[in-house]
C-alpha positions as CSV (number, residue, x, y, z in Angstrom):
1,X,52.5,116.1,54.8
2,X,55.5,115.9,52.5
3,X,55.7,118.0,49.8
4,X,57.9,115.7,47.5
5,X,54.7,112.5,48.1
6,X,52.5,114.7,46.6
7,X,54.3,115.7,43.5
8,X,54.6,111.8,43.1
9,X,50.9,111.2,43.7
10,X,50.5,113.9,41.0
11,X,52.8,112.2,38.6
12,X,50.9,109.0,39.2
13,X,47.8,110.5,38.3
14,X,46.0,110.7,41.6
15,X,43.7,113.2,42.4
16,X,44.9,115.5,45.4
17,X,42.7,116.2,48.4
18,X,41.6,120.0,48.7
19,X,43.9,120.0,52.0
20,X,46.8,118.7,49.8
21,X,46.2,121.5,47.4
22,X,45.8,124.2,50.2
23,X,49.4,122.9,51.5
24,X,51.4,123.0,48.4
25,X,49.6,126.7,46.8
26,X,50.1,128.2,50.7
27,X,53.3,126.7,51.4
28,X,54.5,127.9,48.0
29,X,53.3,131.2,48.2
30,X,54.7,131.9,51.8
31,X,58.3,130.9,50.6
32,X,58.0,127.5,52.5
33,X,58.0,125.0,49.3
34,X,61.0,125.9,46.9
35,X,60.9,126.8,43.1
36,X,62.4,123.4,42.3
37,X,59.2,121.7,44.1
38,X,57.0,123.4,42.9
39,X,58.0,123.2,39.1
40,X,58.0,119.7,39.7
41,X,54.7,119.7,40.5
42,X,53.3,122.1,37.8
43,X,54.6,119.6,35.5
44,X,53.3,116.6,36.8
45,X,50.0,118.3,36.2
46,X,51.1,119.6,32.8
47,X,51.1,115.9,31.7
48,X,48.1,114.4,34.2
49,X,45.5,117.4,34.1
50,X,43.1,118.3,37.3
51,X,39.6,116.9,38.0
52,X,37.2,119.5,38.1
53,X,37.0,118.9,42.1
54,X,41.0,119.6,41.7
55,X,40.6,122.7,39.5
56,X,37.8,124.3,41.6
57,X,40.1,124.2,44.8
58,X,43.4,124.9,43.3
59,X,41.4,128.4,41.7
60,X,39.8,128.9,45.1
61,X,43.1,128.8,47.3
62,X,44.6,130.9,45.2
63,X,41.7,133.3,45.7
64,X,41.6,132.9,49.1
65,X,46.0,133.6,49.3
66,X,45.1,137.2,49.4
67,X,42.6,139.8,49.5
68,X,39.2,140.3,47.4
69,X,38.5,143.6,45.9
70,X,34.7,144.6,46.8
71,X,33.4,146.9,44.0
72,X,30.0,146.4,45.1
73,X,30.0,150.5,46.3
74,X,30.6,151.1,42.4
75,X,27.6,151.6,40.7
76,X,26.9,148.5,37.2
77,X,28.2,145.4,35.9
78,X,31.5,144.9,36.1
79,X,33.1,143.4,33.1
80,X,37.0,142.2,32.6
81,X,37.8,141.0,29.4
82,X,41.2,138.3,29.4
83,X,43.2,137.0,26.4
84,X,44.9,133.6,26.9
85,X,48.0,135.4,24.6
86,X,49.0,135.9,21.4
87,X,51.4,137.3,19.1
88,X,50.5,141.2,18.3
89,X,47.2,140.6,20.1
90,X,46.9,144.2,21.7
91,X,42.8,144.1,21.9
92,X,42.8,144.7,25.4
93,X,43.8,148.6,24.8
94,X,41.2,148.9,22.7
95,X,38.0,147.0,23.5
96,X,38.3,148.2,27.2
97,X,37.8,151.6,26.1
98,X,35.3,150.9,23.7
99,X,33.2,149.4,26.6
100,X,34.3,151.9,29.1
101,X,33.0,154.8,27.1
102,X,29.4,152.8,26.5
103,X,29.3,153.1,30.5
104,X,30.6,149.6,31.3
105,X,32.9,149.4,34.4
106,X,36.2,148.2,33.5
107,X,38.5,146.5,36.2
108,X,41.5,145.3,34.4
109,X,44.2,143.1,36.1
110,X,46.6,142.5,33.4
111,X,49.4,140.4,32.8
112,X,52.6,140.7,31.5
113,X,55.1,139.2,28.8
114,X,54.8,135.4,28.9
115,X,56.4,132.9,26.3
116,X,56.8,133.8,23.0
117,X,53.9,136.0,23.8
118,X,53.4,140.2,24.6
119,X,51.9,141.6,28.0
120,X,49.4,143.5,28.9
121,X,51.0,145.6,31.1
122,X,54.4,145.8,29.3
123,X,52.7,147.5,26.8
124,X,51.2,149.8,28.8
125,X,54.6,150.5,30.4
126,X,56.0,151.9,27.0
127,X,53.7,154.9,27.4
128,X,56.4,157.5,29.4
129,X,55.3,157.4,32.9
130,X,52.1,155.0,32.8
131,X,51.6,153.3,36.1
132,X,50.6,149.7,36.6
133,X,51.1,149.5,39.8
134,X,47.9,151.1,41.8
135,X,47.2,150.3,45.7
136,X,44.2,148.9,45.4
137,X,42.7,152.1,46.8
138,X,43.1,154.0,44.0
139,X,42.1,151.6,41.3
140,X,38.7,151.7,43.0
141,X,38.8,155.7,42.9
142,X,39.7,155.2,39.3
143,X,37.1,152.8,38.3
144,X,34.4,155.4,40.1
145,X,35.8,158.6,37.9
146,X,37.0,156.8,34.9
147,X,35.2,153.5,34.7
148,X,38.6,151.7,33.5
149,X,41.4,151.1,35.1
150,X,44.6,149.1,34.1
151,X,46.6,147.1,36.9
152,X,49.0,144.5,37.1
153,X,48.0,141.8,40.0
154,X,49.6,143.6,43.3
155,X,50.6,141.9,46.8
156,X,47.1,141.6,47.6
157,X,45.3,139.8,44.9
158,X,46.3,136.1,44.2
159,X,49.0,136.6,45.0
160,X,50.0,132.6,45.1
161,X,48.9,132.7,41.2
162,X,51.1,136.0,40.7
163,X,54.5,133.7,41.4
164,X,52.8,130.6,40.0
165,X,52.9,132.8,36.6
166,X,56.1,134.0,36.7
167,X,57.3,130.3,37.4
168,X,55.2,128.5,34.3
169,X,56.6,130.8,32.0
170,X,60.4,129.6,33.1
171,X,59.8,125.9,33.2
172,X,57.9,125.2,29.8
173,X,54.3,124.5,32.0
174,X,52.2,127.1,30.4
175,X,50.4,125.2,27.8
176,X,48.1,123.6,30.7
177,X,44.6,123.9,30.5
178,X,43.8,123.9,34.0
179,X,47.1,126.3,35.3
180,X,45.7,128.7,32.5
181,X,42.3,128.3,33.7
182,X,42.7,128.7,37.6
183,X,45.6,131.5,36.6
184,X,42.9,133.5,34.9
185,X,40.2,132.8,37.2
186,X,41.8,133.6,40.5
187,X,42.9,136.8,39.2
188,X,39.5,137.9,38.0
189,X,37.6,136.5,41.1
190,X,39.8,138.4,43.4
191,X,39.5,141.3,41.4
192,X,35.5,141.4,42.4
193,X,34.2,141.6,38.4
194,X,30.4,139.8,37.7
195,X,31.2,139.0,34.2
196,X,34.1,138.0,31.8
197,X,34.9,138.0,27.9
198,X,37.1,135.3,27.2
199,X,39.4,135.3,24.0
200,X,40.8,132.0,23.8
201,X,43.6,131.8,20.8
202,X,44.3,129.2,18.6
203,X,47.0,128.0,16.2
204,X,50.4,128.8,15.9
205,X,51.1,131.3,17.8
206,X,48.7,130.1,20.9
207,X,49.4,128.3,23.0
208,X,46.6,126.0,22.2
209,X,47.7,124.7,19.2
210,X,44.0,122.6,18.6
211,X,40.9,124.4,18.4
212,X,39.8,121.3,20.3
213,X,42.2,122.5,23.2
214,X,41.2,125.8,23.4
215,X,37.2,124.5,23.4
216,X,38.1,122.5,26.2
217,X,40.4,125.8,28.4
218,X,37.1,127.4,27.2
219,X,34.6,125.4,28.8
220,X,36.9,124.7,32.0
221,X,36.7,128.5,32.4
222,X,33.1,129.1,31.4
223,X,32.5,126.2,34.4
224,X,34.1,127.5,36.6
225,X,32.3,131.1,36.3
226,X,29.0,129.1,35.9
227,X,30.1,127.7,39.5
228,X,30.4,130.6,41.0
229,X,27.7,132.3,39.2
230,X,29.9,134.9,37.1
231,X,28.7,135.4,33.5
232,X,31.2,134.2,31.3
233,X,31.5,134.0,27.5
234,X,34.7,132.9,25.2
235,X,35.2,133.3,21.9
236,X,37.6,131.1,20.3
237,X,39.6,133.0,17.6
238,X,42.1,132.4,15.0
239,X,46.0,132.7,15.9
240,X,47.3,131.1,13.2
241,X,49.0,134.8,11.9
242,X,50.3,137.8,13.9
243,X,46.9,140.1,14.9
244,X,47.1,143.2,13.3
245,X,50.5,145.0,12.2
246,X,52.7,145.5,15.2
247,X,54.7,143.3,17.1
248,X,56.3,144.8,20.4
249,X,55.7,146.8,22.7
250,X,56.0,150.8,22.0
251,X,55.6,149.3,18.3
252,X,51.7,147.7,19.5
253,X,50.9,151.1,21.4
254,X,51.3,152.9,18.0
255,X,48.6,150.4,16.5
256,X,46.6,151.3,19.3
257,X,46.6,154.5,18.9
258,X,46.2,153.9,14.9
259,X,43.1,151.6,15.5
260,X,41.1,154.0,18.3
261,X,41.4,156.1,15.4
262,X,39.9,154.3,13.1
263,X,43.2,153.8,11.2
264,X,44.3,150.1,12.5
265,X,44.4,147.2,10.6
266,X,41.0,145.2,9.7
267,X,41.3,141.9,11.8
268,X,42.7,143.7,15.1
269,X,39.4,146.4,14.6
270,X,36.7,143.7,13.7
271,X,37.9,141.8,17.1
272,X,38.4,144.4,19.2
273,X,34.7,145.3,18.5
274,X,33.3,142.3,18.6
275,X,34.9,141.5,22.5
276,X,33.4,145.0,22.8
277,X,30.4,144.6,21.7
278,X,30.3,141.5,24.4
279,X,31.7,142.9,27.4
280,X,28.7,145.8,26.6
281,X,26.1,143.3,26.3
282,X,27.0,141.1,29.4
283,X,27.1,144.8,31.2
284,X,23.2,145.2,30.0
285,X,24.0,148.0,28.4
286,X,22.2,147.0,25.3
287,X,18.8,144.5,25.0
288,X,20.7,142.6,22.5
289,X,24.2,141.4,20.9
290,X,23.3,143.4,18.0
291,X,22.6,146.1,19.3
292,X,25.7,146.0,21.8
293,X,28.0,145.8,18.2
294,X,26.1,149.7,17.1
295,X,27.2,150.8,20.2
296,X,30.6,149.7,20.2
297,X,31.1,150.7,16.8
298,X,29.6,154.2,17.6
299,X,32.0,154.4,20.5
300,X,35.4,153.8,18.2
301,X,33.5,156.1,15.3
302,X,32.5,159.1,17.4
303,X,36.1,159.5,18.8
304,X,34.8,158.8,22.5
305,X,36.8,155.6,23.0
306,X,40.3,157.3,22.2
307,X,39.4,159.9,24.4
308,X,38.4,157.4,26.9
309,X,41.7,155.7,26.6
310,X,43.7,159.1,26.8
311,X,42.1,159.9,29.8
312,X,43.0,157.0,31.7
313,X,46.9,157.2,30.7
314,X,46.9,160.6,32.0
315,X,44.6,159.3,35.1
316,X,47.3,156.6,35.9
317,X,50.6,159.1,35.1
318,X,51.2,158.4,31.4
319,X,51.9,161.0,29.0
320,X,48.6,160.9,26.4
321,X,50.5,163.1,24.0
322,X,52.5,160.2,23.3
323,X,49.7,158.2,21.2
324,X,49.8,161.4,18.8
325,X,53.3,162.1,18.7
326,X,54.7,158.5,18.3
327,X,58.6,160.4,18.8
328,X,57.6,160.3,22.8
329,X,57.5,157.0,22.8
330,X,60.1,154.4,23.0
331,X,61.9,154.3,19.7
332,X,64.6,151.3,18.5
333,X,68.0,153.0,17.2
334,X,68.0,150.5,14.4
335,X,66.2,148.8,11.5
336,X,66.4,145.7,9.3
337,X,64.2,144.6,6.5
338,X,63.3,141.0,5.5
339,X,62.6,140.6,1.9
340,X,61.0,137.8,-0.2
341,X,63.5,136.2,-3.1
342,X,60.5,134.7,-4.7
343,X,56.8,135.7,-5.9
344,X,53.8,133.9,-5.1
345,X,51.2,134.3,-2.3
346,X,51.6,134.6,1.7
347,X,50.3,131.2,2.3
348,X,51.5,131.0,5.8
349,X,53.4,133.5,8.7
350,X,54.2,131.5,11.7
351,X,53.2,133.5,14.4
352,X,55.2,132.2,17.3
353,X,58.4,132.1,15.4
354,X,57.6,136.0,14.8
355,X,56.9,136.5,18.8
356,X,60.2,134.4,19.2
357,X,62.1,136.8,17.4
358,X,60.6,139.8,18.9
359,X,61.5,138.0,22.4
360,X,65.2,137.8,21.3
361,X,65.8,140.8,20.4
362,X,64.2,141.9,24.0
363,X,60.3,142.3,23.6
364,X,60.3,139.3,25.9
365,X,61.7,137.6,28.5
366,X,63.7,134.2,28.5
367,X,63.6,134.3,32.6
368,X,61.1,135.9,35.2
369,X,64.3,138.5,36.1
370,X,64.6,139.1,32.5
371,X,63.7,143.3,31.8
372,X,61.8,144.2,28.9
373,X,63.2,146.6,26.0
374,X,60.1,148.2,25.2
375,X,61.6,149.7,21.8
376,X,61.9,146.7,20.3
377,X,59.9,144.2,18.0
378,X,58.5,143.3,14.5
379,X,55.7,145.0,11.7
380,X,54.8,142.8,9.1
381,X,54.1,144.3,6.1
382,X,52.6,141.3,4.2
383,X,48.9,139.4,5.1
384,X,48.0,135.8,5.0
385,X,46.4,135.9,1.5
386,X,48.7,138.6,-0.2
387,X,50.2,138.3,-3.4
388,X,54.1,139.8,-3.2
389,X,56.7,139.8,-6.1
390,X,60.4,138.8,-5.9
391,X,62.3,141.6,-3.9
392,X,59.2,142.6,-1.4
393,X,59.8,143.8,1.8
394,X,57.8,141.0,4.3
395,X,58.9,142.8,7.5
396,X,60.9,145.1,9.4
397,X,62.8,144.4,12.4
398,X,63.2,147.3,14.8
399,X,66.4,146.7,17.5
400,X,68.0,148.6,20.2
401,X,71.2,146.0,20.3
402,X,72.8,143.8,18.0
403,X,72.8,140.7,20.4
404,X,70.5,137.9,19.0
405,X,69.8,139.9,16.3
406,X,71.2,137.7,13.1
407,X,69.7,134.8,14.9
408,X,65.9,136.7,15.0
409,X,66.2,137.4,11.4
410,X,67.1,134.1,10.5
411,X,63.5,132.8,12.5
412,X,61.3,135.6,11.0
413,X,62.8,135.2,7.2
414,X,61.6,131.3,8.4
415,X,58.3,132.1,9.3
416,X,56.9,133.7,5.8
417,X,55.8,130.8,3.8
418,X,55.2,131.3,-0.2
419,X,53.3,129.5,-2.6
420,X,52.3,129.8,-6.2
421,X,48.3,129.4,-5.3
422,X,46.3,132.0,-2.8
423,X,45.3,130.0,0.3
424,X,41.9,129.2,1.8
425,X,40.6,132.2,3.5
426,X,40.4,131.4,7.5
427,X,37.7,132.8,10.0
428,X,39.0,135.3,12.2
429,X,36.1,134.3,14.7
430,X,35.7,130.6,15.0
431,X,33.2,130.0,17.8
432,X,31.9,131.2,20.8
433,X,31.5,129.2,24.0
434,X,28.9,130.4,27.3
């Protein structure tokens, strides 16, 4: 079997056998089938798709490239939520305590920085001392005291889809519906969780662009779970504008904090519940979705998610007085404003040009070797929908470095569009998929 006949059966179209697939994930993730191969491959399917007899293989040889985690000794429904990435979109720090502290067990395996888009885990990694990288030994221990437990994807778990990732996001292969699919899958197989809330973005900064595409990475995933009988439920939601306030690292901890506080921003809050409020009812924690939302809220009211939250920086070696004394954490040496030279109303803010920015100026990465500046990044100022006069500030940049920094200005000044009429409000929620 030659790995260069099946990259051309792929860019014919053909559907590979599940030995084929077993040979080019196994031989890639022991080293055996180079970079350049494999990217060739990755975007031969880019263009041609996988069958769902393709998809279900290629997710389960990337389970099966390292080890499962049993959880079965922990006690409950195990519930991992996943965000397919977006710009600002920080609901993971938030909903996971919510649902934690309503007695749902939490096993998250996070990502980090891909695209034009943030990271779990590099946003965790702004909080002095926080530790991603557990042996899977003591997440379990965590999970058992804590219920919640943040960790990137180690040597262990997938770890064929842990190099796949870092490769899609250097060769312009990301935006495929089944590599995002298997990607996510794999990870939260392995991982040993029974159910998963799906938040599958939309728009501009997504990177489904169609809310037709991101229906179709929503029912490919819900399959797959329904397949293996996992509960899964997606909810397709709007990413036509930066979520919430903060864009950046150390800058999207601060909104964190701000929002487990009841003190963030309205569209980040009402989401972060509403995943939640999901990831409480799949746990059967509540006898309905209603009453799973007055639980969740209850949680983020009574102060019992932010201590939730605190508990498990310190639990993981973080330093928890940083989310009340914002000076601990990573700060940029340097600050420009972008102001409006006309009136009128937001009618647009492109929200990939914004995460573009933020990448340049070092919230990002532009290779896989690339290291993160977790200072760095954007806070709007402005809303879709807000009416600013001639002279208003429409965001700050925050910078560590000059490099690239003229260039991000010039992209974020770009991406604030104004008109003389208020624009059609747009559903934050748009529809749900199980």
């Amino acid at each position: 079997m030659r790995t260069v006949d099946l990259i051309l059966r792929k860019r014919a179209g053909e559907e590979l056998s599940v030995e084929e697939i077993q040979y080019l994930v196994n031989g890639y993730t022991t080293g055996e089938i180079p970079d350049y191969q494999m990217s060739a491959y990755l975007m031969a399917t880019y263009f041609n798709g996988m069958t769902d007899r393709e998809l279900s293989s290629f997710t389960d040889v990337m389970v099966r490239s390292g080890e499962t985690l049993d959880l079965s000794d922990i006690e409950g429904v195990k519930v991992d939520k996943h965000s397919t990435g977006g710009v600002g979109d920080k609901t993971s720090l938030i909903c996971a305590p919510i649902a934690a502290a309503a007695g749902v067990v939490v096993p998250m395996i996070s990502g980090r920085a891909l695209g034009h888009t943030g990271g779990t885990l590099d946003k965790l990694e702004a909080i002095p001392g926080f530790n991603t990288n557990l042996t899977l030994d003591q997440f379990r221990a965590q999970l058992k005291e804590h219920g919640l437990a943040f960790i990137g994807q180690t040597e262990e778990i997938a770890p064929a889809d842990k190099r796949l990732y870092a490769l899609r996001d250097v060769t312009g292969t990301v935006e495929s519906i089944p590599l995002i699919a298997s990607s996510i899958m794999s990870k939260k197989l392995a991982e040993g969780m029974d159910a998963l809330v799906l938040d599958v973005k939309v728009g501009h900064g997504a990177f489904m662009k169609k809310q037709v595409d991101a229906r179709r990475l929503a029912q490919a995933i819900v399959g797959i779970g329904r397949r293996l009988d996992k509960k899964v439920q997606a909810l397709i939601t709007d990413m036509s504008q930066p979520l919430g306030y903060a864009v950046g690292n150390a800058l999207e901890v601060m909104e964190v904090s701000q929002t487990l506080q009841k003190a963030g921003p309205a569209d980040l809050t009402r989401l972060s519940l509403e995943l939640a409020a999901r990831m409480i009812f799949l746990a059967k924690k509540a006898g309905s979705l209603d009453e799973a939302r007055q639980i969740a809220e209850t949680k983020l009211m009574d102060g019992s998610a932010y201590k939730k939250f605190k508990a498990v920086v310190a639990a993981q070696g973080g330093n928890p007085q940083a989310l009340d004394r914002f000076e601990l954490l990573p700060n940029a040496t340097g600050m420009r404003e972008i102001v409006t030279t006309r009136g009128g109303y937001v009618s647009a803010i492109m929200a990939e040009d914004i995460g573009r920015a933020s990448t340049m100026m070092g919230a990002g990465r532009g290779t896989k070797e690339d290291a993160i500046d977790p200072a760095v990044g954007v806070i709007i100022e402005v809303k879709v929908g807000e009416k600013v006069d001639a002279g208003s500030v429409l965001c700050r940049l925050y910078y560590t470095g000059e490099e690239n920094l003229d260039e991000a200005a010039d992209l974020v000044e770009d991406a604030f569009r104004i008109s003389s009429s208020k624009p059609d409000e747009r559903e934050l929620i748009l529809e749900v998929v199980s």
